[in-house]
C-alpha positions as CSV (number, residue, x, y, z in Angstrom):
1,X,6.4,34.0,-18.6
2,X,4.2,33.7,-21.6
3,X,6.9,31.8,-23.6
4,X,7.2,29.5,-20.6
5,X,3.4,28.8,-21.1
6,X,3.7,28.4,-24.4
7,X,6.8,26.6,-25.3
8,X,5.7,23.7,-23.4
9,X,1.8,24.1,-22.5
10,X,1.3,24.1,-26.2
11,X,2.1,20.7,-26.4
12,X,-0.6,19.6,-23.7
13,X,-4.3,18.9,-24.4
14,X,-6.5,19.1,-21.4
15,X,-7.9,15.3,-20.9
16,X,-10.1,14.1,-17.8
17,X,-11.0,10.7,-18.1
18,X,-12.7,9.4,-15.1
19,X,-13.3,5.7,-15.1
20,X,-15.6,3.5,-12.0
21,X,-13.6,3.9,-8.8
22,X,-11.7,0.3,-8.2
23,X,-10.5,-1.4,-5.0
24,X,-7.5,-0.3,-2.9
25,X,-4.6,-2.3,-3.9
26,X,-2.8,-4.3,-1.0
27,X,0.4,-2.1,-1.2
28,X,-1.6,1.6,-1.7
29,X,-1.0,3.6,1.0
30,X,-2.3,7.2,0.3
31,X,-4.9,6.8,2.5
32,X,-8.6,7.1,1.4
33,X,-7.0,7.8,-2.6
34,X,-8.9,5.4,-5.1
35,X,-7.2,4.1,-7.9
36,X,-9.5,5.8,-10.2
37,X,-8.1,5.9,-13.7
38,X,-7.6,9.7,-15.1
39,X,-5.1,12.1,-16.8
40,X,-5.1,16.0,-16.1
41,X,-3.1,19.3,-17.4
42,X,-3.1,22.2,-16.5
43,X,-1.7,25.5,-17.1
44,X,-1.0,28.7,-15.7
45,X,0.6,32.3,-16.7
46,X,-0.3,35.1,-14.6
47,X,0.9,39.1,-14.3
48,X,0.0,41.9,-12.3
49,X,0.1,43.7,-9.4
50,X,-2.3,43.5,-5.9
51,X,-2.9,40.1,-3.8
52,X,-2.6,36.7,-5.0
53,X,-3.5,33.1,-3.1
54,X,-3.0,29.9,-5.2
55,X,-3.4,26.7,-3.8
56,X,-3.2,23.3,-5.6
57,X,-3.6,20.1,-4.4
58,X,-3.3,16.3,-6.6
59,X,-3.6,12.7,-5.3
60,X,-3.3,9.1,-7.2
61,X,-3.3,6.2,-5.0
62,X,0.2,6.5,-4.0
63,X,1.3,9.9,-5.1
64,X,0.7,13.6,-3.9
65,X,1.7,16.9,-4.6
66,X,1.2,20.5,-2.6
67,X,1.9,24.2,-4.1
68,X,0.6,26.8,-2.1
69,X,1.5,30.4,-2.5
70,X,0.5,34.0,-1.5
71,X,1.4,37.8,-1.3
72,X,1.0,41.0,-2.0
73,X,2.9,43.3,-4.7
74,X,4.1,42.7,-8.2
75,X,3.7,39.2,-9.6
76,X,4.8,37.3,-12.9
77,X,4.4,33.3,-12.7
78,X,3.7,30.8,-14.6
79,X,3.2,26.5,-14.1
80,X,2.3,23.9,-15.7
81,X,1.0,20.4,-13.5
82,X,0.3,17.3,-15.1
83,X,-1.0,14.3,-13.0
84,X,-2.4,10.6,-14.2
85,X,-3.2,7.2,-12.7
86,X,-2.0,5.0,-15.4
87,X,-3.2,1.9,-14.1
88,X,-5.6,0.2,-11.7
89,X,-5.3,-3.1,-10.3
90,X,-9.2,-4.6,-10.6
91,X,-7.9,-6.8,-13.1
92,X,-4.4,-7.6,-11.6
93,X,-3.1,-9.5,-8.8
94,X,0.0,-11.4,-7.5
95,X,0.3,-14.7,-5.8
96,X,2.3,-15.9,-3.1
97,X,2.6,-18.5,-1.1
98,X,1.8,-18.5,3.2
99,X,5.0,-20.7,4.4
100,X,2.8,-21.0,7.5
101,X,-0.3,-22.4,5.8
102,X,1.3,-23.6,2.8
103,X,-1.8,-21.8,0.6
104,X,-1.8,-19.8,-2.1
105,X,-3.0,-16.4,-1.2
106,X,-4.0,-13.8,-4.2
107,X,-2.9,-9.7,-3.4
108,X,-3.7,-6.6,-5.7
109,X,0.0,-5.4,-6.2
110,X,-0.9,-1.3,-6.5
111,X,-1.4,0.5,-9.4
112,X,0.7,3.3,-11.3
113,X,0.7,6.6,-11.7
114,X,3.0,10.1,-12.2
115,X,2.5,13.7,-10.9
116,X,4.6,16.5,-12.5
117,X,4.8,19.9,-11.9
118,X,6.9,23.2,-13.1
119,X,6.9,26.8,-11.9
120,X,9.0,30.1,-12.8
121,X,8.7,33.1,-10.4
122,X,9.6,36.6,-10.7
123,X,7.7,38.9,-7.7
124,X,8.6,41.6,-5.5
125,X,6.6,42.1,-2.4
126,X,4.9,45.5,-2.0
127,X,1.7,47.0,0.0
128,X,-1.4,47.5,-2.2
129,X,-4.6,48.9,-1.9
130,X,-7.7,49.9,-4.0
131,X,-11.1,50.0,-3.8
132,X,-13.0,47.0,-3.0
133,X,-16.3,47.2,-3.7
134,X,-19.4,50.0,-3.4
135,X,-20.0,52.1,-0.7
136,X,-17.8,52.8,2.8
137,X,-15.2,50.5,0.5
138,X,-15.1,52.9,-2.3
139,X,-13.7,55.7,-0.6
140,X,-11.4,53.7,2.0
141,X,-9.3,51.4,-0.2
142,X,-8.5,48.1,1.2
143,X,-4.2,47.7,1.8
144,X,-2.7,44.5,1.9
145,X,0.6,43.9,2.4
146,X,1.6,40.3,2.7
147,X,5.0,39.0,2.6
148,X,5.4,36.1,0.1
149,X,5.1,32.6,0.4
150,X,5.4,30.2,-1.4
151,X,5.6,26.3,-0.1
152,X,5.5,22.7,-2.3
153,X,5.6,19.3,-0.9
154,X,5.8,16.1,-2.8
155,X,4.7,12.6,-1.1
156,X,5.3,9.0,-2.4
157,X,3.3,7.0,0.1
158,X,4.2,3.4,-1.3
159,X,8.2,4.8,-0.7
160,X,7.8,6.5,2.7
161,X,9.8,9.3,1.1
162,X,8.8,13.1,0.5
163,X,10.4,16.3,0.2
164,X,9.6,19.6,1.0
165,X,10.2,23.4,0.0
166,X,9.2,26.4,1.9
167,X,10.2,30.3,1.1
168,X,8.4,32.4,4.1
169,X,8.3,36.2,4.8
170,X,10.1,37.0,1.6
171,X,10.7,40.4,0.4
172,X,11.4,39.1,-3.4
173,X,11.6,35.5,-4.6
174,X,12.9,34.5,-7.9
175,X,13.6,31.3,-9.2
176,X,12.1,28.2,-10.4
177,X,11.2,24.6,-9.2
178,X,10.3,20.9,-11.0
179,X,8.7,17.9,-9.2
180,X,8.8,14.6,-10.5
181,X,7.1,11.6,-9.6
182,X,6.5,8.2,-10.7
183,X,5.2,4.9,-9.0
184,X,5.4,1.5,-10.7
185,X,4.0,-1.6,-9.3
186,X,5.4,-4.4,-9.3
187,X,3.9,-7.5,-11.0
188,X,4.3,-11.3,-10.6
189,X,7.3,-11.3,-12.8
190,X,8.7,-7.9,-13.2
191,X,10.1,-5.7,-10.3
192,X,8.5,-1.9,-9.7
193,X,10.3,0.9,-9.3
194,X,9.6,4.3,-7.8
195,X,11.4,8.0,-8.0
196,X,10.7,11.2,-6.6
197,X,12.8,14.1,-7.3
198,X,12.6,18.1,-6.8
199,X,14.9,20.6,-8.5
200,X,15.2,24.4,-7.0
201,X,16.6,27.6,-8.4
202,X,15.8,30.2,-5.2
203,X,16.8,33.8,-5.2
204,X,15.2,34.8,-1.9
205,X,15.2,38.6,-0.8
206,X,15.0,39.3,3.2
207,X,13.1,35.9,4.0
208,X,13.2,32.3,5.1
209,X,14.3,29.1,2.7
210,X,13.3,25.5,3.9
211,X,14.3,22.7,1.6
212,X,13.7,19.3,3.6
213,X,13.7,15.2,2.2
214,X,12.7,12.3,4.0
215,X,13.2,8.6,3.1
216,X,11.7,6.3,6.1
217,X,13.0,2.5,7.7
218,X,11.6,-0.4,5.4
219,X,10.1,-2.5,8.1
220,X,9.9,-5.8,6.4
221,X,7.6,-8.7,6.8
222,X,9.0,-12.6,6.5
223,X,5.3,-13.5,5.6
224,X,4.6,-10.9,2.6
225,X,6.2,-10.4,-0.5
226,X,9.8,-8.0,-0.2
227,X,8.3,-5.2,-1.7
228,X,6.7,-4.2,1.1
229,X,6.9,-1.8,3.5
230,X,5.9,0.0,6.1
231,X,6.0,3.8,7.4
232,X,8.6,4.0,10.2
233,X,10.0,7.5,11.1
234,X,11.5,7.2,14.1
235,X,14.9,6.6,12.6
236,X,14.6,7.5,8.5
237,X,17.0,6.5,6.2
238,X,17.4,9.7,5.3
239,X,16.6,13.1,7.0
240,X,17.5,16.1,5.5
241,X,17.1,19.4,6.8
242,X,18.0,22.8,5.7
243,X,17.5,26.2,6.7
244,X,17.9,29.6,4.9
245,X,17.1,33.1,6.7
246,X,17.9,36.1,4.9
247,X,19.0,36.9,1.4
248,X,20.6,33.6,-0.5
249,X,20.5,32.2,-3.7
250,X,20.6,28.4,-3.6
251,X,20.6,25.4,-6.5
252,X,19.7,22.3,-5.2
253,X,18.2,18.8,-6.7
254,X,17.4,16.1,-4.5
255,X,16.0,12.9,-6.1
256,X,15.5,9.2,-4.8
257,X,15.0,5.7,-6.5
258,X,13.7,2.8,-5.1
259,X,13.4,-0.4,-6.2
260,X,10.1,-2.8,-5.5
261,X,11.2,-6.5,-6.0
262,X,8.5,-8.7,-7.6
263,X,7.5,-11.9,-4.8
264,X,9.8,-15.1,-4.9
265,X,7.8,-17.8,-6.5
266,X,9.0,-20.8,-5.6
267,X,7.6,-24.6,-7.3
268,X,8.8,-28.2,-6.4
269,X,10.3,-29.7,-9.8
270,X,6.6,-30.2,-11.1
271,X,4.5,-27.7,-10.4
272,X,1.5,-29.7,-9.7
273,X,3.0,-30.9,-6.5
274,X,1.6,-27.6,-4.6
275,X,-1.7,-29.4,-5.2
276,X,-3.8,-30.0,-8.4
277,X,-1.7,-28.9,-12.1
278,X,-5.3,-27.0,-13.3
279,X,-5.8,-25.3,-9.9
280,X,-2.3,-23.4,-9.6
281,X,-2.6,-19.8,-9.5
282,X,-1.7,-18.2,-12.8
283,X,-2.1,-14.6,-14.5
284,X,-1.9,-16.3,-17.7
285,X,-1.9,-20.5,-17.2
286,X,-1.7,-20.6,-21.1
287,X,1.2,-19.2,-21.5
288,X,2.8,-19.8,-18.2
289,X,1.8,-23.9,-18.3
290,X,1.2,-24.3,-21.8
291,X,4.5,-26.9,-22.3
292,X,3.5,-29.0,-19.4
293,X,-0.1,-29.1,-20.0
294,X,0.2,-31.8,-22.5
295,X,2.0,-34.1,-20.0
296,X,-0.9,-33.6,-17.3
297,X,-4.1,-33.8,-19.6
298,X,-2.3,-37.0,-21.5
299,X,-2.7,-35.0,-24.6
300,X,1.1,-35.4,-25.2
301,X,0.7,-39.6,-25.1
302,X,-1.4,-39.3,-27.9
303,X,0.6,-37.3,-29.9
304,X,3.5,-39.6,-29.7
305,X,1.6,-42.1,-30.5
306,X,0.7,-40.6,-33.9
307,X,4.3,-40.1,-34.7
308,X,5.1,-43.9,-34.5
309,X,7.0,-45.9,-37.4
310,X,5.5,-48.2,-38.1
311,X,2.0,-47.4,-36.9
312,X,1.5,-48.3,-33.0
313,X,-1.3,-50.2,-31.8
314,X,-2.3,-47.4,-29.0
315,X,-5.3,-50.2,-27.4
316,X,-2.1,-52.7,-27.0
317,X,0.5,-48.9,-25.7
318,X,1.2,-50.7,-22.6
319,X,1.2,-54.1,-23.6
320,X,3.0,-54.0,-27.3
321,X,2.6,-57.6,-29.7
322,X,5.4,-59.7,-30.4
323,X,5.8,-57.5,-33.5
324,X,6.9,-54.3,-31.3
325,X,8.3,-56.1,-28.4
326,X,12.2,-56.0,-27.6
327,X,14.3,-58.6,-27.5
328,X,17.9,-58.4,-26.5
């Protein structure tokens, strides 16, 4: 498993950056999860023989992933885990438009972020003892003999999807298994997207196998943007459930893609007729305005003017001399 380690934790340079903790975005849904901005790696090779309990736990704001694992005997794994929240949304909102109120109201869209995460396996369950400790412990060796275990989930709250892996009671498990998540948040111009996926490579010895997925019912809203949705699991979209007891060597790979539509935005044929031109809701009213600013701050009558051959008289603009005047 060392090559594992190093073939691809080589490559990775441990980096924690914690910024201030922002606000929930409207459309974040791992509950009590900040968007706080941050990268981690991590790595893992381990060998050996006697009793092992790993667990592992990472949230974003909209993302989380479980490996939890255990038993007694002769062990070789290795992982590697990489989580980051790549955006926050304290400086980023959408508009949209109440059709019952006919206001503008502003909403924090989410942020973004990925979890990955890859293990390799090769252990054989067996009773172990020694001596643990001073004392009575010295000369009666503790024995543990655990069965293996070895269980990851993978949640994408903003989704409603997850899916799920569970070896139990195993006499030998071999194999290997990648996670991979990613959660884009729409903004007021470009849709999101989301994906989860989970890859597995079981050779299970004398125990159980659960490999599970679940995609909920979108339960829409007319008054909120289309992106949004809503747990609902009493009829899922997808429900998969599978079951494994005994000795089987299964390949599977699940992996789901959803697509997060930015809000409609919808104008009159001047946008100024939703109420003032200078008070419309904008990300960037430069950029987004800039070609009809002219016509609304008169800067644009002016300009004309200057282009005029001959010269025009801009005091006499509306009321041209005989010189300018047309006659048929």
């Amino acid at each position: 498993m060392k090559y594992f380690i190093v073939g691809i934790g080589s490559a990775l340079i441990l980096l924690l950056i914690m910024a201030s903790v922002s606000w929930a975005g409207t459309w974040d849904f791992n509950p009590g999860q900040e968007a706080v901005k941050h990268r981690s790696d991590v790595t893992g090779d381990v060998q050996g023989a006697g009793y092992f309990m790993e667990r592992m736990k990472v949230n974003t704001n909209n993302l989380s992933m479980l490996e939890y694992s255990h038993g007694s005997g002769t062990m070789d794994f290795a992982d590697v885990l990489y989580d980051e929240q790549k955006t926050t949304h304290a400086s980023s909102y959408i508009y949209w438009i109440d059709y019952t109120t006919g206001q503008w109201t502003r909403k924090y869209p989410g942020a973004s972020s990925a979890i990955t995460y890859t293990r390799q396996y090769d252990n054989v369950q067996s009773p172990t003892s020694f001596a643990y400790g001073t004392g009575w412990y010295a000369s009666n060796p503790v024995t543990y003999n655990s069965l293996l275990k070895d269980k990851n989930e993978a949640k994408s709250y903003q989704e409603s999807a997850s899916m799920h892996r569970q070896v139990e009671y195993a006499r030998a498990l071999k194999g290997d298994i990648a996670i991979d998540m990613n959660c884009t948040a729409p903004t007021a111009t470009v849709s999101g997207k989301g994906s989860i996926s989970m890859k597995i490579d079981d050779d299970v010895t004398q125990g159980t196998l659960h490999i599970g997925e679940l995609l909920s019912m979108p339960m829409t809203d007319a008054k909120t943007p289309k992106f949004k949705t809503k747990q609902g699991w009493k009829d899922p979209m997808i429900e998969i459930d599978n079951n494994y007891i005994g000795d089987f060597q299964v390949q599977k790979t699940m992996k789901l893609e959803i697509s997060k539509s930015a809000p409609s935005w919808m104008e009159d044929w001047l946008p100024c007729c939703s109420g003032g031109f200078f008070d419309i809701p904008s990300n960037n009213f430069d950029k987004e305005r800039g070609s009809q600013k002219g016509i609304f701050d008169c800067t644009c009558r002016n300009t004309s003017i200057s282009t005029m051959k001959p010269a025009w008289n801009a005091s006499m603009a509306q009321f041209p001399p005989e010189k300018y005047r047309y006659v048929p």
